[in-house]
C-alpha positions as CSV (number, residue, x, y, z in Angstrom):
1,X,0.0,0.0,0.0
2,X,1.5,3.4,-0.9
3,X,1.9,5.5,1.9
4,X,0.9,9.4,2.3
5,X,3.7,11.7,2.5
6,X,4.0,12.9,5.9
7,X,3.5,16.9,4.9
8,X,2.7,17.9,8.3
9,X,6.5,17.0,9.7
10,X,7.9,18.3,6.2
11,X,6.2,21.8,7.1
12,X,7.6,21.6,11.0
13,X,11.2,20.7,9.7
14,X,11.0,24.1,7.6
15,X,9.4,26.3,10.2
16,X,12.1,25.2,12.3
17,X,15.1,25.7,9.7
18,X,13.6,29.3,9.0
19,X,13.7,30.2,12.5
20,X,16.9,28.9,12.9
21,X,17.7,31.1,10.1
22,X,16.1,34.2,11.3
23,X,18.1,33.4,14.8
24,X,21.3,33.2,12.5
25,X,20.8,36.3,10.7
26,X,22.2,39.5,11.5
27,X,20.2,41.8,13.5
28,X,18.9,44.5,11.3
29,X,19.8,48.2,12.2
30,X,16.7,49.6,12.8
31,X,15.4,47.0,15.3
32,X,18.8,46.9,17.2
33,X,18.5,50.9,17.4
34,X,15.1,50.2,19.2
35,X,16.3,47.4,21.7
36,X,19.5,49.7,22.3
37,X,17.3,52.5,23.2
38,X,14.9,50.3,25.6
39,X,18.2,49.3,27.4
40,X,20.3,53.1,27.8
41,X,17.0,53.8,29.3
42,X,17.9,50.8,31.9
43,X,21.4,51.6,32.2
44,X,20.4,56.0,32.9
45,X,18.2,53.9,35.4
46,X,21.5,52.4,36.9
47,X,22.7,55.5,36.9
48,X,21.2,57.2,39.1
49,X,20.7,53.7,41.8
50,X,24.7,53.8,41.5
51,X,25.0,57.5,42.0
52,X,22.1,57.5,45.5
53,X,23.3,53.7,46.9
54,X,27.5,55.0,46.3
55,X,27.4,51.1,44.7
56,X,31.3,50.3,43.4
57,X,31.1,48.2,39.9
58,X,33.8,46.8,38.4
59,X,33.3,45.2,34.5
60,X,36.2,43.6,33.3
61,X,35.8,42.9,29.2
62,X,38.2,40.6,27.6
63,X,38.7,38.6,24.3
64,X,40.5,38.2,21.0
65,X,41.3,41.4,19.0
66,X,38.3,42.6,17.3
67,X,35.8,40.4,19.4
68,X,33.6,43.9,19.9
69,X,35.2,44.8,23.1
70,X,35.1,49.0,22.2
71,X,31.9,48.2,20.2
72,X,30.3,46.9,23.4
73,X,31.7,49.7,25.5
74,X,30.8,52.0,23.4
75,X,27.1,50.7,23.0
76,X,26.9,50.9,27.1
77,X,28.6,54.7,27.5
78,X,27.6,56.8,24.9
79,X,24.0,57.7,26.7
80,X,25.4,57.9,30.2
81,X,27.5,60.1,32.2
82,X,31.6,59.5,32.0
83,X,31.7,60.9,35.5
84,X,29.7,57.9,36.3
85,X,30.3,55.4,33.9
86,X,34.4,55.3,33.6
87,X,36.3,53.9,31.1
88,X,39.8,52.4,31.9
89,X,42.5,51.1,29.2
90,X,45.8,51.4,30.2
91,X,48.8,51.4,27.7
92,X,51.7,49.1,27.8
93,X,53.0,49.4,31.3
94,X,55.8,51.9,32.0
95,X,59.6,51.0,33.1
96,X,58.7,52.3,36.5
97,X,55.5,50.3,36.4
98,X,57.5,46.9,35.2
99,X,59.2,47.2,38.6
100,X,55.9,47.4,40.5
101,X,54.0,44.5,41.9
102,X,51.8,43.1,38.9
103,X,48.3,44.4,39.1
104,X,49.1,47.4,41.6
105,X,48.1,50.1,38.4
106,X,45.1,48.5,38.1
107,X,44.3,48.3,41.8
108,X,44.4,52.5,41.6
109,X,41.7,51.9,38.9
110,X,39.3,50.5,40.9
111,X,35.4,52.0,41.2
112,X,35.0,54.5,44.4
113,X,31.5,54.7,45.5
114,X,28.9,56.0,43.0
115,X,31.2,54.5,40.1
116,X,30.9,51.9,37.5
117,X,34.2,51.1,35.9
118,X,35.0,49.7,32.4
119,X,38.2,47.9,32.0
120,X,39.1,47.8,28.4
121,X,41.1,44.5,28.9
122,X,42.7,44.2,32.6
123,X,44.8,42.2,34.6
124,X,43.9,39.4,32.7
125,X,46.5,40.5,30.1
126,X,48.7,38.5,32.2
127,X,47.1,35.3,31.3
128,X,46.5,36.2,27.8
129,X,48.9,38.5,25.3
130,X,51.4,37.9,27.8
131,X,52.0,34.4,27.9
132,X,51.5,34.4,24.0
133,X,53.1,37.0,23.4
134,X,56.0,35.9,25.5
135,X,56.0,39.1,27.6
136,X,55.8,37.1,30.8
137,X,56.9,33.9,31.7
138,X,55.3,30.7,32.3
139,X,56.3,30.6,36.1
140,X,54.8,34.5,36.2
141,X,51.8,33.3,34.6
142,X,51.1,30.3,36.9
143,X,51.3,32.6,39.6
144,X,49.0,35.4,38.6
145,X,46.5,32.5,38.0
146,X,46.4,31.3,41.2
147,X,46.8,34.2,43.1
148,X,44.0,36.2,40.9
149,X,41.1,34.7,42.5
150,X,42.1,35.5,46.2
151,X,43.2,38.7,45.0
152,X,39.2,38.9,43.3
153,X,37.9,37.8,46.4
154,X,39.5,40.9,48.1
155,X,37.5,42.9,45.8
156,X,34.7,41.4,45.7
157,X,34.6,41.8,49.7
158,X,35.5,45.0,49.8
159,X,31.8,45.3,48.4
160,X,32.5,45.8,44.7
161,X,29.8,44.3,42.1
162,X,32.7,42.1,39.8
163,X,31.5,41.5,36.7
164,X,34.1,39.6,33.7
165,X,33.0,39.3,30.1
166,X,34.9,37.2,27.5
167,X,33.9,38.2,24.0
168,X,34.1,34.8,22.1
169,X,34.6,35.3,18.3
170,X,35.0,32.7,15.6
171,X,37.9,32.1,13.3
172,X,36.5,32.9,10.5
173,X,34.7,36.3,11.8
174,X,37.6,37.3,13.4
175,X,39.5,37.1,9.5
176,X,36.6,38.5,8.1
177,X,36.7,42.1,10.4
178,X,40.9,41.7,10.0
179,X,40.3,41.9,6.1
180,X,37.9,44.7,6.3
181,X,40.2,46.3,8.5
182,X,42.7,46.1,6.0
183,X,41.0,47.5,3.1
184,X,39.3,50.1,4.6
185,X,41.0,53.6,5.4
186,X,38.6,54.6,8.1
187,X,39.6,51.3,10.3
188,X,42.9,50.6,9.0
189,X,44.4,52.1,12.5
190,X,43.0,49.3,14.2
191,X,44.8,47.0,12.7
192,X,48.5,46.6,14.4
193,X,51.2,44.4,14.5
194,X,50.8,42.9,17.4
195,X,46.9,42.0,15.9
196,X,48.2,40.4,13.1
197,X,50.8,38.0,15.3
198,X,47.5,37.8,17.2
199,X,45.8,36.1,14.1
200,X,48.7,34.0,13.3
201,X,48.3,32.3,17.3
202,X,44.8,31.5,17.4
203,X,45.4,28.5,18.6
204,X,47.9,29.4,21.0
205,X,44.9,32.1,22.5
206,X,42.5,29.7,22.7
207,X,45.0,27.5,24.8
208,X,45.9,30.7,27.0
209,X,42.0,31.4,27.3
210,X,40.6,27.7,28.4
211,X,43.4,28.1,30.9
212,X,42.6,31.2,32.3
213,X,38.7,30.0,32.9
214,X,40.0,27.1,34.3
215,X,41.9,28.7,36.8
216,X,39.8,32.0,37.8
217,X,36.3,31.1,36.9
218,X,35.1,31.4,40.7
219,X,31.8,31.6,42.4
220,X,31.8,35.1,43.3
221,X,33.6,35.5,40.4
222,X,32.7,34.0,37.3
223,X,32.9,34.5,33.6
224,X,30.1,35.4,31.5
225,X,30.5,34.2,27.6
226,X,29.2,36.3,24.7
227,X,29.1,35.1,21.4
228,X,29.9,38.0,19.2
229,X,30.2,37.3,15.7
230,X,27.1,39.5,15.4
231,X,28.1,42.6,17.0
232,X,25.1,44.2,17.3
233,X,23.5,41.0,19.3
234,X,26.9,40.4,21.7
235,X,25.7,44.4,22.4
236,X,22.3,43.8,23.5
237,X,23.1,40.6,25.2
238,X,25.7,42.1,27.0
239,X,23.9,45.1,28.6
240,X,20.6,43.1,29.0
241,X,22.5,40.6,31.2
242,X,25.0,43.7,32.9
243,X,21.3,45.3,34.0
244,X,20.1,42.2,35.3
245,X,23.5,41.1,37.5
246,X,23.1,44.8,39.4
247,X,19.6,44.9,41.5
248,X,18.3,48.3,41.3
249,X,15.1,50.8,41.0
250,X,13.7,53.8,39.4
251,X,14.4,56.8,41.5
252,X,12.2,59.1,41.0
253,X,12.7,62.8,39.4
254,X,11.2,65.9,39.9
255,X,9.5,67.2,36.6
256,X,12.0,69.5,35.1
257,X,10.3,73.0,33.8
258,X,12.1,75.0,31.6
259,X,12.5,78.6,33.5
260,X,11.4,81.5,31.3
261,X,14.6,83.8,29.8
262,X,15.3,86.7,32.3
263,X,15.1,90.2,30.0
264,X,16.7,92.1,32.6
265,X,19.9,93.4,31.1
266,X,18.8,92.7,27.6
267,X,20.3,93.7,24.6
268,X,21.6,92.3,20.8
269,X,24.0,89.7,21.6
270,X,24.1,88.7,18.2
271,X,25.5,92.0,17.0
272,X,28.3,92.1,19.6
273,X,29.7,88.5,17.6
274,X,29.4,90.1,14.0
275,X,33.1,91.4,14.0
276,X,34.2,87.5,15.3
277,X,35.7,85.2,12.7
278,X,33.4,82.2,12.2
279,X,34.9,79.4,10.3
280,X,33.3,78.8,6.8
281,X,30.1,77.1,6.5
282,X,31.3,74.7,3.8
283,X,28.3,72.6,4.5
């Protein structure tokens, strides 16, 4: 007897391949503009819970070169205040800093009350371009990872909210946004030697990296992985989960009115600038 073709599961198997699809895709610009909005509205929110409760944040955000780590930053600051809200990434230490203990200028870093601090890669260099690099040894490195949990345990007791991201990005994105970087004028600065050596010891990074978890990932102190091939998802993602890790509430405002203009003293303030050089108004 011939039997019916089973449509029904033939339909379910495509549903589920287009959603998986639509999940794949990138996120289109206009609905990540709305989402991003929805969530700088959370994180002015923060804002002003950090500011009243003089909470101390700490956000550590590591990964390989062009994971999205300034993208991601960038996505969190730009609607908030920087007196609030501070970004740290240090250059390559100094000679007097070489002689210092290792993580001391990053200890100075660290959030005073009312402060939520960005760390633009960390401490955690030490267990990542370091080793790879062969900056450090592998004596120096075994001992930053075991004293860095003890030394996050400090931290976290002193009452600051630690929070560590690792930016995960594939192989082949990662050569994709290197290429681009290459041909294109506007991002070609990004682009250094040291990136492109990078490249050359992925493997050597991912070795450094599952070591590193291995050996800091802590209770009070874990890591939290974002997939970031699509930048604009590893955004969202990233704040949606920051706003969720730091209880807080709406404080309320005051209703802002807009006073009138005083005319006492008044007079053409306009005419006073017509002897003034403006530059040209080439556009």
């Amino acid at each position: 007897m011939r039997r019916r073709p089973k449509v029904g599961k033939k339909r379910n198997k495509k549903k589920n391949h287009d959603a998986k699809e639509e999940t794949d895709s990138p996120l289109g610009r206009k609905e990540y503009t709305r989402e991003l909005r929805k969530l700088q509205v959370g994180l002015c929110d923060l804002q002003d819970w950090v500011k009243q409760k003089k909470l101390k944040v700490a956000i550590v955000f590591e990964g390989r070169d062009a994971a999205g780590k300034g993208g991601t930053i960038k996505a969190i600051t730009e609607k908030v205040s920087p007196r609030v809200f501070r970004i740290v990434a240090l250059p390559a230490p100094s000679e007097r800093e070489k002689t210092q203990i290792y993580g001391q200028r990053y200890i100075e870093q660290l959030p005073a009350g009312g402060e939520i601090v960005m760390f633009d890669r960390s401490w955690y260099n030490r267990a990542g371009v370091e080793p790879v690099m062969g900056f450090c040894t592998e004596e120096e490195t075994d001992h930053f990872l075991a004293t860095t949990p003890v030394f996050e345990k400090m931290i976290v007791d002193a009452g600051v909210i630690l929070l560590k991201y690792w930016l995960e990005v594939s192989n082949e994105e990662q050569e994709r946004r290197f290429r681009r970087r290459i041909n294109d004028p506007l991002r070609q600065w990004k682009l250094s030697p040291m990136d492109l050596e990078a490249r050359r010891r992925w493997y050597a990074y991912s070795r450094a990296r599952d070591k590193m978890m291995a050996a800091t990932d802590m209770p009070y102190a874990p890591w939290y992985l974002i997939r970031s091939d699509d930048k604009r998802r590893a955004r969202l993602n990233c704040i949606h989960h920051l706003l969720s890790k730091i209880p807080h509430e709406d404080i309320p405002h005051e209703k802002v009115k807009l006073p009138p203009r005083s005319k006492k003293d008044e007079y053409d303030d306009q005419a006073s600038l017509e002897e003034r050089y403006f530059i040209p108004e080439v556009y």
